[in-house]
KETINU-277353 format. One record per residue (C-alpha): x, y, z; chain. Coordinates in steps of 0.2 Angstrom, whole numbers. Example, Ala and Ser with C-alpha at 12.3 -4.5 7.8 and 13.67 -1.06 7.14 Angstrom:
BEGIN
+-------+-------+-------+-------+
|  east | north |    up | chain |
+-------+-------+-------+-------+
|    62 |   -22 |    39 |     A |
|    68 |    -5 |    36 |     A |
+-------+-------+-------+-------+
***
This chain:
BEGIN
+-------+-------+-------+-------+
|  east | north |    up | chain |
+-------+-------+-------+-------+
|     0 |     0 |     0 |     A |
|     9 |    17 |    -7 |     A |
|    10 |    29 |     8 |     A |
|     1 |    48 |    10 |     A |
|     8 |    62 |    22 |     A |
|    -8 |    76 |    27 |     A |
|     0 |    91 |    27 |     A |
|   -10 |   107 |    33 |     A |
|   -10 |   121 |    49 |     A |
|   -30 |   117 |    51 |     A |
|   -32 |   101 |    60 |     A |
|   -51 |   101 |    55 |     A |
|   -45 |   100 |    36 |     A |
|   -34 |    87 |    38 |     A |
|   -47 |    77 |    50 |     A |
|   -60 |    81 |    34 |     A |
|   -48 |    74 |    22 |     A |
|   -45 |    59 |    30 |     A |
|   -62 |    57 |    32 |     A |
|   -67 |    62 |    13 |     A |
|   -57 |    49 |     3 |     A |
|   -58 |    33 |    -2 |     A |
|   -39 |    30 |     3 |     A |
|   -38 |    12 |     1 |     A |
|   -48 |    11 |   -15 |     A |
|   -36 |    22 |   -21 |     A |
|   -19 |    12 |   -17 |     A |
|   -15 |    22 |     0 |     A |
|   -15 |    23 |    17 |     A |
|   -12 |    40 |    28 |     A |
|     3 |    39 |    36 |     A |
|     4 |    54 |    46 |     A |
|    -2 |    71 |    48 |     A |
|    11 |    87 |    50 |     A |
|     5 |   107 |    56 |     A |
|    15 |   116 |    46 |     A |
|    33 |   116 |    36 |     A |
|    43 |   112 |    48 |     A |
|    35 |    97 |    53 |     A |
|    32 |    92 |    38 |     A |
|    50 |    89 |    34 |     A |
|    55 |    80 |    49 |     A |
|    40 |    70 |    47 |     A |
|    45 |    67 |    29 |     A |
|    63 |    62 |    32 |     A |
|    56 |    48 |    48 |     A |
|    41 |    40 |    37 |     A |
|    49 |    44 |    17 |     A |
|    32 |    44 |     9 |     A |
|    25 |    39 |    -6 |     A |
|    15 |    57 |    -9 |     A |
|    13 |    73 |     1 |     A |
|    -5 |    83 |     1 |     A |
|    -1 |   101 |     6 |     A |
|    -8 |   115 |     9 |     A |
|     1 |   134 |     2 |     A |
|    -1 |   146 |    14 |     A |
|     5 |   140 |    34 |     A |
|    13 |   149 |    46 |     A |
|    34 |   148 |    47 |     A |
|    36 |   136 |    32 |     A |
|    24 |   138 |    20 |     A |
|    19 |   122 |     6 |     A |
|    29 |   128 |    -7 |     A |
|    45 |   133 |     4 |     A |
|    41 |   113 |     9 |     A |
|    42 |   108 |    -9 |     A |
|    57 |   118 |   -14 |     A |
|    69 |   113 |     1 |     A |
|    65 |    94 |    -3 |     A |
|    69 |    96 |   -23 |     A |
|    85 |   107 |   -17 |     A |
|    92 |    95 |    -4 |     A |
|   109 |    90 |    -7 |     A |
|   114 |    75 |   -18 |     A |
|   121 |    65 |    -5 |     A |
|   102 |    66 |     8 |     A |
|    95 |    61 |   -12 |     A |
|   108 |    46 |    -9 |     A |
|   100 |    40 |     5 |     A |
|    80 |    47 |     2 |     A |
|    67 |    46 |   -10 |     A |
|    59 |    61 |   -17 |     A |
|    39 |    62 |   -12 |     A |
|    27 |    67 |   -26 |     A |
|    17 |    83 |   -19 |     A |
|    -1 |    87 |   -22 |     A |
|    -5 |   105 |   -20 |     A |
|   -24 |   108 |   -12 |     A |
|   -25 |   128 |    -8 |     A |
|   -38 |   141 |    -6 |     A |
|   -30 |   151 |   -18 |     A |
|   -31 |   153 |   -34 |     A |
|   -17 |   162 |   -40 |     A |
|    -8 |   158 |   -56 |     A |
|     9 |   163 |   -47 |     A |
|     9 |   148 |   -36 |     A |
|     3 |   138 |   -51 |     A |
|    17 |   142 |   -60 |     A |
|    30 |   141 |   -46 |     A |
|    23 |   123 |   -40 |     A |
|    26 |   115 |   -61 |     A |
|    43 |   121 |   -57 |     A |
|    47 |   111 |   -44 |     A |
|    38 |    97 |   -51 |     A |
|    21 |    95 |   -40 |     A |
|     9 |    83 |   -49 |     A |
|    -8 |    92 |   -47 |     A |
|   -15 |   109 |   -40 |     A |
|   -31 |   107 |   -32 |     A |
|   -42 |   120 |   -27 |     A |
|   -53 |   122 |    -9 |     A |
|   -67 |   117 |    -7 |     A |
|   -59 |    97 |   -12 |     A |
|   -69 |    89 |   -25 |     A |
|   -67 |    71 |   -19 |     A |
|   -69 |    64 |   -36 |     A |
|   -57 |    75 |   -42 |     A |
|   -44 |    70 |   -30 |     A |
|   -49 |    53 |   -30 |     A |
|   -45 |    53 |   -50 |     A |
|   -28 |    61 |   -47 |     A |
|   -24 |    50 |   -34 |     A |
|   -28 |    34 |   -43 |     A |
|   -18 |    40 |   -57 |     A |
|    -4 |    42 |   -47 |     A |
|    -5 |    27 |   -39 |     A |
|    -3 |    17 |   -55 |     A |
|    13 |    29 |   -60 |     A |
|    20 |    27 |   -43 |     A |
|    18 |     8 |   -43 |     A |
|    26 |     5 |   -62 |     A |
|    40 |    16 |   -56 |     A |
|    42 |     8 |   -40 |     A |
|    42 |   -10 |   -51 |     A |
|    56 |    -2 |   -64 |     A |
|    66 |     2 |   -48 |     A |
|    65 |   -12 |   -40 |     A |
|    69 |   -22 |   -58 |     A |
|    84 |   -11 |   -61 |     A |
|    90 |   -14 |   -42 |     A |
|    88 |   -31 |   -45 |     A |
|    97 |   -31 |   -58 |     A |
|   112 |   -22 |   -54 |     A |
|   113 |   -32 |   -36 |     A |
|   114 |   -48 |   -48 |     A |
|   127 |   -38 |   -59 |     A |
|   138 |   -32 |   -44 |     A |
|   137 |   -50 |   -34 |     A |
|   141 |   -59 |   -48 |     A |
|   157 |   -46 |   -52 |     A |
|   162 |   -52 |   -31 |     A |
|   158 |   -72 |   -33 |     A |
|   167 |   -73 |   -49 |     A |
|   183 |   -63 |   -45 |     A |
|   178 |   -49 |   -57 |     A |
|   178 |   -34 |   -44 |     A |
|   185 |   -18 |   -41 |     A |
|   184 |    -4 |   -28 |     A |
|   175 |     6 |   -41 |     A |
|   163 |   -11 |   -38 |     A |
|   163 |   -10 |   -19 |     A |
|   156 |    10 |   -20 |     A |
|   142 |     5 |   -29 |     A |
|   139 |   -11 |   -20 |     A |
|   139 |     1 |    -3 |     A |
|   127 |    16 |   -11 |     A |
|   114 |     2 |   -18 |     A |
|   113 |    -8 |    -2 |     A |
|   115 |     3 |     9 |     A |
|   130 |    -5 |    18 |     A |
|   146 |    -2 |    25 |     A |
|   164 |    -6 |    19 |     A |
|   167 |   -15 |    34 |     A |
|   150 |   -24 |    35 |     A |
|   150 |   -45 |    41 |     A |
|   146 |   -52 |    23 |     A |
|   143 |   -72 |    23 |     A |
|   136 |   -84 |    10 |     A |
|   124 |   -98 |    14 |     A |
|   119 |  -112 |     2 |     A |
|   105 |  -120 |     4 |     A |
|   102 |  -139 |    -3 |     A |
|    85 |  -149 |    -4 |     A |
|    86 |  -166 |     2 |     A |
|    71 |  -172 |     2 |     A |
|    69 |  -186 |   -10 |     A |
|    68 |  -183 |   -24 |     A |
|    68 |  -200 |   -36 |     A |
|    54 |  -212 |   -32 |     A |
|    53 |  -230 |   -35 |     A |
|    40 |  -233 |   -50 |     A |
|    34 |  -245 |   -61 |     A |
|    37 |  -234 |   -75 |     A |
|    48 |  -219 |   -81 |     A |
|    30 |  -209 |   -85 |     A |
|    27 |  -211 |   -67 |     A |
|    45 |  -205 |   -62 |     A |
|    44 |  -191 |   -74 |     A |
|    25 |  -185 |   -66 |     A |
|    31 |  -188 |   -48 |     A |
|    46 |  -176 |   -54 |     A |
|    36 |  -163 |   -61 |     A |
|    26 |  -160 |   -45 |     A |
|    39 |  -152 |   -36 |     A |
|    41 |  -134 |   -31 |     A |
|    54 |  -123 |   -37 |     A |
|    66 |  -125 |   -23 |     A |
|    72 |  -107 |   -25 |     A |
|    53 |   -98 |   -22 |     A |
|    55 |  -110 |    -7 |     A |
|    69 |  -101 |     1 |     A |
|    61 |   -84 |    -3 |     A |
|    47 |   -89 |     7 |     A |
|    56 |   -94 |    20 |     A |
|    67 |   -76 |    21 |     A |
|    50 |   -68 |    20 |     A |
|    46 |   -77 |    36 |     A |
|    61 |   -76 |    45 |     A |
|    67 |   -57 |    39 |     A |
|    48 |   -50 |    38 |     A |
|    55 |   -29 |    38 |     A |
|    66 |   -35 |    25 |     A |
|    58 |   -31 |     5 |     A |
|    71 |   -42 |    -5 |     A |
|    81 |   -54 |    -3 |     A |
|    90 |   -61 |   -21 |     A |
|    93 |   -81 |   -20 |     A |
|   107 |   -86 |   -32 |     A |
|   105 |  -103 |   -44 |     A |
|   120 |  -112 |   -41 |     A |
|   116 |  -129 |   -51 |     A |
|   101 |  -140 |   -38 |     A |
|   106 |  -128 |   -23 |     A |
|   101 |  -110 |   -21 |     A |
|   114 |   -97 |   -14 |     A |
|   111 |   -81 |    -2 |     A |
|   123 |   -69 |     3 |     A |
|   116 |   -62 |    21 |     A |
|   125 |   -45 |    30 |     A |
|   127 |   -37 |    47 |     A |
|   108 |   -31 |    48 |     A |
|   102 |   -51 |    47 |     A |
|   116 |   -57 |    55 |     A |
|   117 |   -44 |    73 |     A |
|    99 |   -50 |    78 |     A |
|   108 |   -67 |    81 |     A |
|   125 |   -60 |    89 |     A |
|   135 |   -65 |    73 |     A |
|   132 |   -82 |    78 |     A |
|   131 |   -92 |    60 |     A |
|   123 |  -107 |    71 |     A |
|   109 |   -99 |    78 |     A |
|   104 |   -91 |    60 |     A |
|   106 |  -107 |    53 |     A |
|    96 |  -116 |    64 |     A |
|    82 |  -101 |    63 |     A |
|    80 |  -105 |    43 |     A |
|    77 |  -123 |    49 |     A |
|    68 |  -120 |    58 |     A |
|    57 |  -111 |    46 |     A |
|    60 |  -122 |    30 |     A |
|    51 |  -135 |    44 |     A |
|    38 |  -126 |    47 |     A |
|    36 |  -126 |    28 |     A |
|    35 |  -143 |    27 |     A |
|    52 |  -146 |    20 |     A |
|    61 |  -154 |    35 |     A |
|    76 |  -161 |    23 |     A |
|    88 |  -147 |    19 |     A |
|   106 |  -144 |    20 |     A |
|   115 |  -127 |    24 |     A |
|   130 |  -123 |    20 |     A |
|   140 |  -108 |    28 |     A |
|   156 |   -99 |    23 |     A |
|   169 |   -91 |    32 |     A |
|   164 |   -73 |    36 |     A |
|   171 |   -60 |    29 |     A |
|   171 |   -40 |    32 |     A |
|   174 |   -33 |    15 |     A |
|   165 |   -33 |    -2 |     A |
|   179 |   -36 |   -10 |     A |
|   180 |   -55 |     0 |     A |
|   162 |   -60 |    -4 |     A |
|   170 |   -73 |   -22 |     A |
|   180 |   -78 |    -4 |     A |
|   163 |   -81 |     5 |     A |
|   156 |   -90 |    -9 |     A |
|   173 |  -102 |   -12 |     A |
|   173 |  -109 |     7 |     A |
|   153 |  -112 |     6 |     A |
|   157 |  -124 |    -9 |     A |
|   172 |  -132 |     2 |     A |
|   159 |  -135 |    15 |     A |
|   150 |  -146 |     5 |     A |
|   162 |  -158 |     7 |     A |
|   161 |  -161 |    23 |     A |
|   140 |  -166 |    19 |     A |
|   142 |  -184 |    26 |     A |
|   157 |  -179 |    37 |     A |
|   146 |  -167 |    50 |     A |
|   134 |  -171 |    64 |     A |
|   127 |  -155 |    66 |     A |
|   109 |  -161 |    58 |     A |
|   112 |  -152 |    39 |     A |
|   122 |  -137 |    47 |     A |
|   138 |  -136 |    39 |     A |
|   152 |  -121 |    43 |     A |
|   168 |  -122 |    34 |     A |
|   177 |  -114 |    49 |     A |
|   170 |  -127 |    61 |     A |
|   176 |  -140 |    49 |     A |
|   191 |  -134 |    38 |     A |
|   203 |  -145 |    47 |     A |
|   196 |  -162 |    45 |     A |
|   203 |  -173 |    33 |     A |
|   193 |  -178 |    18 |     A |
|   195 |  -194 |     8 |     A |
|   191 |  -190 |   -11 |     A |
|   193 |  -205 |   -21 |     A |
|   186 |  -221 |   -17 |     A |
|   198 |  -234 |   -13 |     A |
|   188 |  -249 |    -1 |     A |
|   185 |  -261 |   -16 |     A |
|   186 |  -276 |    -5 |     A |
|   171 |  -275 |     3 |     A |
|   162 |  -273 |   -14 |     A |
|   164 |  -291 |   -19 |     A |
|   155 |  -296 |    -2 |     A |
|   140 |  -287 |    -6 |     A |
|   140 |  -293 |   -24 |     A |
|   140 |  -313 |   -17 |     A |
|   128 |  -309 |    -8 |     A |
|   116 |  -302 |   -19 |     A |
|   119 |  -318 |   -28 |     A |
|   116 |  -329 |   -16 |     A |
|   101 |  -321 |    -9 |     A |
|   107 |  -319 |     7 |     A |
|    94 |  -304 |    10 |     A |
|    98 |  -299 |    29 |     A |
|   117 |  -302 |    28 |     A |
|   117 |  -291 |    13 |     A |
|   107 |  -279 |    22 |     A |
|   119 |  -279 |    37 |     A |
|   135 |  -278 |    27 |     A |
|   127 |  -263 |    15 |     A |
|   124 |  -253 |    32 |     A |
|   145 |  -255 |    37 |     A |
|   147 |  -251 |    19 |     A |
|   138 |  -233 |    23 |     A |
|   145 |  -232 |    39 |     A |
|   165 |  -237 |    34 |     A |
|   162 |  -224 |    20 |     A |
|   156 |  -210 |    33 |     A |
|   170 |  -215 |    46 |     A |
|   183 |  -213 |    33 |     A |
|   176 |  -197 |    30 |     A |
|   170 |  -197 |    12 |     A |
|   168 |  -181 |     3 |     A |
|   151 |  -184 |    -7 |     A |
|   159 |  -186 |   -25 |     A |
|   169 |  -202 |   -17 |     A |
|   154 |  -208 |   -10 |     A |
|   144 |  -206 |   -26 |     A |
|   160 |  -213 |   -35 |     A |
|   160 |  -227 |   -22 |     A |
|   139 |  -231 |   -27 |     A |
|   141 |  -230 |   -46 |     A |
|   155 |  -242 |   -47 |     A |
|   146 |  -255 |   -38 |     A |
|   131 |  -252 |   -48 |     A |
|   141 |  -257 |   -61 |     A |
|   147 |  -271 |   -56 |     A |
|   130 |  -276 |   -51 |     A |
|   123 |  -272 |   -70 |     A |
|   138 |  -282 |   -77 |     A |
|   133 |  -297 |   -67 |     A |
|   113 |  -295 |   -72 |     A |
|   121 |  -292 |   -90 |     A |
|   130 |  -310 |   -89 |     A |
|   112 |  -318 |   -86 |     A |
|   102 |  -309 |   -98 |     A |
|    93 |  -299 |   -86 |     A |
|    79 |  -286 |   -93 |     A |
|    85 |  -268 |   -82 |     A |
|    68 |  -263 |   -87 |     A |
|    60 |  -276 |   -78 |     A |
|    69 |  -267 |   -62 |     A |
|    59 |  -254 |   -55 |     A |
|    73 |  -249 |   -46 |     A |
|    86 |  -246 |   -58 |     A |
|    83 |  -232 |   -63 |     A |
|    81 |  -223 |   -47 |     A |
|    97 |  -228 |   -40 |     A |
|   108 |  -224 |   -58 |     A |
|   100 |  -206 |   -56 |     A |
|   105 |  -204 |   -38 |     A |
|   120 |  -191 |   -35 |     A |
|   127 |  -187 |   -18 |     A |
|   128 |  -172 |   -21 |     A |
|   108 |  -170 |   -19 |     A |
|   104 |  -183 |    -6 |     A |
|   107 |  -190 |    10 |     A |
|   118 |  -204 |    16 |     A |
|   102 |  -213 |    21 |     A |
|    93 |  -211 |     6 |     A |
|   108 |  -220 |    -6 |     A |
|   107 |  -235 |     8 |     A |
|    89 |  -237 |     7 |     A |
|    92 |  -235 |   -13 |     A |
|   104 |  -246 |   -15 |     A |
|    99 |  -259 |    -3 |     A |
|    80 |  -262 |   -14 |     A |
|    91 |  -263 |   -27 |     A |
|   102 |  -273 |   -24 |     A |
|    89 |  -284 |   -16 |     A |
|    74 |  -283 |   -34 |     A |
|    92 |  -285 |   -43 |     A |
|    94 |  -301 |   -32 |     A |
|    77 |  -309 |   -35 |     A |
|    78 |  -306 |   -53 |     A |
|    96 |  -316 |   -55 |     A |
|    84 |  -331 |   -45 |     A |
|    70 |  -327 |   -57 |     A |
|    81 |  -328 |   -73 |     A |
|    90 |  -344 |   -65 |     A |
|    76 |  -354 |   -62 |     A |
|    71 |  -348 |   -80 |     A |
|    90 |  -354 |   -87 |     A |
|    88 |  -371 |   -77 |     A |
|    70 |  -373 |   -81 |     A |
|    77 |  -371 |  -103 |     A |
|    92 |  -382 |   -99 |     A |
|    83 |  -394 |   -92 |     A |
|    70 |  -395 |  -104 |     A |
|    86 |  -396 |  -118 |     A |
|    94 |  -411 |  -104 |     A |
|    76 |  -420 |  -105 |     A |
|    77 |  -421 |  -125 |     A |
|    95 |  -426 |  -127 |     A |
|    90 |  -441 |  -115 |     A |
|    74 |  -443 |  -126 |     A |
|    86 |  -443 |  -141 |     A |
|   101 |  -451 |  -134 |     A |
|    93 |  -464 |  -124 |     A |
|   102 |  -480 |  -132 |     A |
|   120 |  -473 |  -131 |     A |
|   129 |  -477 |  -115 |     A |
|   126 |  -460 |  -107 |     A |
|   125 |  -459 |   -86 |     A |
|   123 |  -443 |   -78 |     A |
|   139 |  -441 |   -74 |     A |
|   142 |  -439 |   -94 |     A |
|   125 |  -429 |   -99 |     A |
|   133 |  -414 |   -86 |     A |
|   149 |  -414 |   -94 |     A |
|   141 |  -413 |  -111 |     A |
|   129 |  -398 |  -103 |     A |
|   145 |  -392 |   -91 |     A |
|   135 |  -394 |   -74 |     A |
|   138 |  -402 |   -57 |     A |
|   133 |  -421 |   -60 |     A |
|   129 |  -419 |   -43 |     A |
|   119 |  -404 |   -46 |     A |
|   113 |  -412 |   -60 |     A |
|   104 |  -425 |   -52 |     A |
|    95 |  -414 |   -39 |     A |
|    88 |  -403 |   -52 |     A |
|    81 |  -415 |   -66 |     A |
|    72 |  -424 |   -48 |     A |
|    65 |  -408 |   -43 |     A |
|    60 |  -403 |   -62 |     A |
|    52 |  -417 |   -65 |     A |
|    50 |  -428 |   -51 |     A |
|    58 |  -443 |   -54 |     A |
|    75 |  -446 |   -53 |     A |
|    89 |  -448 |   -67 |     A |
|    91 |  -467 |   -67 |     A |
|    73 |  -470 |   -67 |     A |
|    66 |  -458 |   -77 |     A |
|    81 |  -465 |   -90 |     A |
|    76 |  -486 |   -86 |     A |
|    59 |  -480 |   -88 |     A |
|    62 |  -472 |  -108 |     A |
|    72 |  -486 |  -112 |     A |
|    58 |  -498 |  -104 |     A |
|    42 |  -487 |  -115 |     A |
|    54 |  -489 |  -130 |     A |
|    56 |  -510 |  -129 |     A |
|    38 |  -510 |  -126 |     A |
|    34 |  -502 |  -142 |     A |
|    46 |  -512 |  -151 |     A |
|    41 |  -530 |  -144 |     A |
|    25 |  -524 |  -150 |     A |
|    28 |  -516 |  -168 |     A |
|    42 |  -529 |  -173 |     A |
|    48 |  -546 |  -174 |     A |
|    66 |  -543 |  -168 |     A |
|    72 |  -554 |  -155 |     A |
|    76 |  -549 |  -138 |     A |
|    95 |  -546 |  -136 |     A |
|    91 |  -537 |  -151 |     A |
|    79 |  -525 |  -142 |     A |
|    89 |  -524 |  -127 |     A |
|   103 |  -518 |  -140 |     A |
|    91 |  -507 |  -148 |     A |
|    85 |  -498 |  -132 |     A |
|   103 |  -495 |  -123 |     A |
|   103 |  -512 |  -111 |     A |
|   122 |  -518 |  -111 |     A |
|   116 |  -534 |  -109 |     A |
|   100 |  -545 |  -113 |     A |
|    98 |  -552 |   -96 |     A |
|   100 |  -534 |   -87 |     A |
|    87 |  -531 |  -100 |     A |
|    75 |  -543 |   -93 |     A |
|    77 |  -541 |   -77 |     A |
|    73 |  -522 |   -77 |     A |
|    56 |  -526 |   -89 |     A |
|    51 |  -541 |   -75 |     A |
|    54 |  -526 |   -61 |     A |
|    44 |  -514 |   -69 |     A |
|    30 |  -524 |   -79 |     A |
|    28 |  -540 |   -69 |     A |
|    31 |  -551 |   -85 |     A |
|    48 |  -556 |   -96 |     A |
|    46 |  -546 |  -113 |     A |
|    43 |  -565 |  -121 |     A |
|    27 |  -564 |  -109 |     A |
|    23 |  -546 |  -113 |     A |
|    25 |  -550 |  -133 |     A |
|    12 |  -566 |  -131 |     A |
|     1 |  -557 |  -121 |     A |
|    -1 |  -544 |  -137 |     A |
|    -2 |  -557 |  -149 |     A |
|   -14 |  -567 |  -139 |     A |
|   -23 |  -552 |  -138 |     A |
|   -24 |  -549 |  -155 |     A |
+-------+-------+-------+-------+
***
C-alpha cells in the first residue's frame, strides 16, 4: 500500500480529508499528519512517503518553501532518500503559485473546497505511475545487485565495484558479509513402475528457489528483498550485518532459525552450507569459495544439515574411493540371496564410508561403481534392467543432492529386486536347460550316457545335476532313463519281430539279461510274456 503524508496548519481540514477519501480504493493509506513546514520535513525524512498533500499558505514554512527545500536537498540526503510526489490543495487561486509549483515538479494543483472525485482521479492515477516506477526500480536494483554479486563471486571486482555495492545496499565497507547455500534433500527420485510415473512424480515439485524466498520472507519480515542465487540444484544467499546482529554474529543460531522455518514449511530435509565470514565486499568470491568447500564435509558433519567451513576446515577428507574389498562381499551376496546379511553388510558399507570421511563425490563414485558391477553381473544372465523398477532410481542418484540414508535405502532395494531377478532368470535358465537335458536323454537314450556324462556334455555339477532333473520333474535320473528305455522296448516288442537281445541292443541295455530283469521289475512279466500277451490279444 503506497503511503500519503496530510499536510495542513487546520487540523479540521486534515481530519476532513482523512475522512473524505476513499484512501484504500485508491492504493493508500495515511501515514501521518504534519501542522505546518517544519514538521512536515522532519515527518518526511522519519516515514519517506509515497505522496505529500499540502496546503500553500501555513505559518513559518509555507507548502511551497516545503516543496522547494525537498527538490533542493543536497545530492548526498538524495543518496539515501526518496523524493515524495506533492499534491497542491490551496484556497488560492493564483496563477503565481501555479506556475511556481510546475517548477518544482508538484503533480496536481487542487483548489478548496476538495472535489473528492477529483482528488480521488488524481490520486488513482498516481498510484498506477507510482507503482510501475516503484516495479522499474526495484527491476533495475535487482538487476544491478545480480550484476555487482556476480562481479564479487566470480573474481571480477574492483573498488570502483565495492562503492556502488555500498550506495545500492545501503551497507558499509566494513559490514559482516557471509554466503549460505541451501540444498533440498528431500527425496527426490521415487521407486516406479514406469519412467511416466518418475517423470510425473518429478514434475510436482516446487521450485526450490521460491521456497527459500518464502522462508526469508518469514524469518526477515521488515526485509523487501532478498535475491537467492541458482548455483546448479542448490540456491545461494549472501546475508549481511543487519540479518546477522539479531543473532549476535552467531552463524549457528541463523542457521538453525532457517530450519527451523524451511520446517515449518514442510520441508524438514535441507542442508546449509555456511562460509567463512568476511568484512569486505571485495571477499564476498571468498565467502562463496569456502561455502562450496563446505559441502564436502556433507556426510562428514553431525550438526543435523548445518555445515560451517570454519567449524570443519581441518578435517581430513578422503576423495577417491579406494575400499574395493568390501564390494565383492556385497556382490556374493546379492547372488546368493542372502537378503539380511546383505542388508547388514550394505549398512557397514555406509558407515565405513562415513568414518573414513568421504567427501560426497567419493561416496557417489563409491555407489556407481558398484552399480556397475552389479549391471555387469545381471548383463552375464540376460537380465531385462527394465523389468527393475529400481534401476533407474538408484543410476540417477547423486550425492551431491541426497542424503547418506537415502543411497542406503536405494541401494539396498536394489540390490535386493536385482537379487530376485538373478533367481528369477536362473530358475528360467535351469527350467530351458533342463528342458534341452530332457530331450537329449529322449534322443540319446540307447547310447551309453549316465549322468555323470549328460553334465559334462551340458557343463553342470553331475551332482547338481541329479538334484535338479528330480525336482524338475519328479523322478530321478536313473529311473526316469530305465523307464524311456523300458516305454521304447515295449513299443518295439509290440511293432516288430526282432528278438530280444536285439531289443535290449536297440534300447541301450548292455546286456539281454539286465534287460529282462529291469522289464520283470517294472512290468511284472519277461518281454517273451509281454509280446504273447499282445499277440494273444490280437
Amino acid at each position: 500500500m503506497l503511503q500519503v503524508l496530510l499536510v495542513d496548519d487546520e487540523v479540521y481540514a486534515r481530519k476532513g480529508l482523512r475522512k473524505l477519501i476513499r484512501w484504500e480504493a485508491c492504493g493508500f493509506e495515511v501515514a501521518g499528519e504534519a501542522n505546518d513546514g517544519d514538521e512536515a520535513w522532519s515527518r518526511i525524512e522519519q516515514l519517506q512517503p509515497d505522496v505529500v498533500i499540502t496546503d500553500i499558505r501555513m505559518p513559518e514554512t509555507d507548502g511551497l518553501e516545503l516543496i522547494r527545500r525537498i527538490v533542493e536537498r543536497d545530492a548526498q540526503v538524495l543518496a539515501k532518500s526518496k523524493r515524495p510526489y506533492f499534491i497542491i490543495v490551496s484556497g488560492y487561486n493564483d496563477f503565481a503559485y501555479a506556475q511556481q509549483a510546475v517548477r518544482y515538479g508538484v503533480q496536481d494543483y487542487i483548489l478548496k473546497p476538495i472535489d473528492e472525485v477529483e482528488l480521488e482521479g488524481t490520486l488513482c492515477k498516481l498510484a498506477k505511475e507510482l507503482n510501475r516506477h516503484k516495479l522499474a526500480e526495484q527491476t533495475r536494483r535487482e538487476l544491478e545487485y545480480v550484476r555487482l554479486l556476480d562481479q564479487f563471486i566470480y573474481g571480477e571486482s574492483n573498488l570502483e565495484t565495492v562503492e556502488q555495492w555500498t550506495e545500492l545496499t545501503g551497507t558499509y565497507a566494513d559490514d559482516p558479509l557471509v554466503y549460505l547455500l541451501f540444498e533440498n534433500n528431500a527425496s527426490h527420485i521415487q521407486v516406479s513402475d514406469t519412467a511416466q510415473e518418475e517423470e510425473r512424480d518429478a514434475g510436482n515439485g516446487e521450485n526450490f528457489g521460491r521456497v527459500v524466498q518464502s522462508v526469508l520472507g518469514k524469518m526477515y519480515p521488515n526485509r523487501s528483498y532478498f535475491h537467492v542465487k541458482e548455483h546448479g540444484d542448490r540456491v545461494g544467499l549472501l546475508l549481511t550485518g543487519g540479518e546477522l546482529r539479531p543473532f549476535s554474529m552467531n552463524l549457528h543460531a541463523v542457521a538453525g532459525k532457517i530450519q527451523s522455518c524451511f520446517a515449518e514449511m514442510s520441508h524438514e530435509s535441507v542442508s546449509i552450507y555456511i562460509g567463512t565470514i568476511c568484512y569486505e565486499p571485495l571477499l564476498i568470491g571468498h565467502a562463496y569459495q569456502t561455502a562450496l568447500k563446505a559441502i564436502a564435509y556433507k556426510f562428514i558433519s553431525d550438526k543435523n544439515g548445518i555445515i560451517l567451513y570454519d567449524d570443519m576446515q581441518h578435517e581430513p577428507v578422503q576423495w577417491v574411493h579406494t575400499r574395493h574389498e568390501k564390494e565383492q562381499e556385497l556382490l556374493t551376496l546379492m547372488e546368493e540371496q542372502r537378503v539380511q546379511e546383505l542388508e547388514n553388510a550394505l549398512g557397514e558399507w555406509f558407515i565405513g564410508m562415513r568414518t573414513a570421511h568421504y567427501a560426497p563425490a567419493a561416496v557417489t563414485s563409491a555407489i556407481h561403481q558398484l552399480i556397475s558391477a552389479i549391471l555387469s553381473i545381471l548383463k552375464s544372465a540376460e537380465v531385462n534392467m527394465k523389468e527393475i523398477s529400481s534401476f533407474r532410481p538408484i543410476l540417477a542418484w547423486q550425492a551431491e543432492r541426497g542424503t547418506m540414508a537415502q543411497a542406503r535405502q536405494l541401494l539396498t532395494v536394489f540390490m535386493l529386486d536385482s537379487a530376485r531377478k538373478l533367481a528369477e532368470q536362473r530358475q528360467h535358465h535351469h527350467r530351458g536347460a533342463m528342458t534341452k537335458i530332457k530331450n537329449y536323454i529322449e534322443t540319446n537314450y540307447s547310447s551309453n550316457i549316465s549322468l555323470r556324462s549328460i553334465a559334462s556334455e551340458f557343463y553342470m555339477n553331475p551332482v547338481y545335476l541329479g538334484q535338479r532333473f528330480r525336482k524338475v520333474y519328479g523322478v530321478y535320473f536313473n529311473d526316469f532313463l530305465l523307464q524311456l528305455r523300458i516305454e521304447k522296448a515295449k513299443k518295439l516288442l509290440r511293432q516288430t519281430d526282432l528278438r530280444i537281445y536285439e531289443i535290449a541292443e536297440k534300447v541301450g541295455f548292455g546286456s539281454s539279461d539286465y534287460f529282462t530283469t529291469q522289464f520283470e521289475k517294472t512290468e511284472l512279466c519277461s518281454p517273451t510274456e509281454y509280446r504273447n500277451r499282445i499277440l494273444d490279444e490280437g
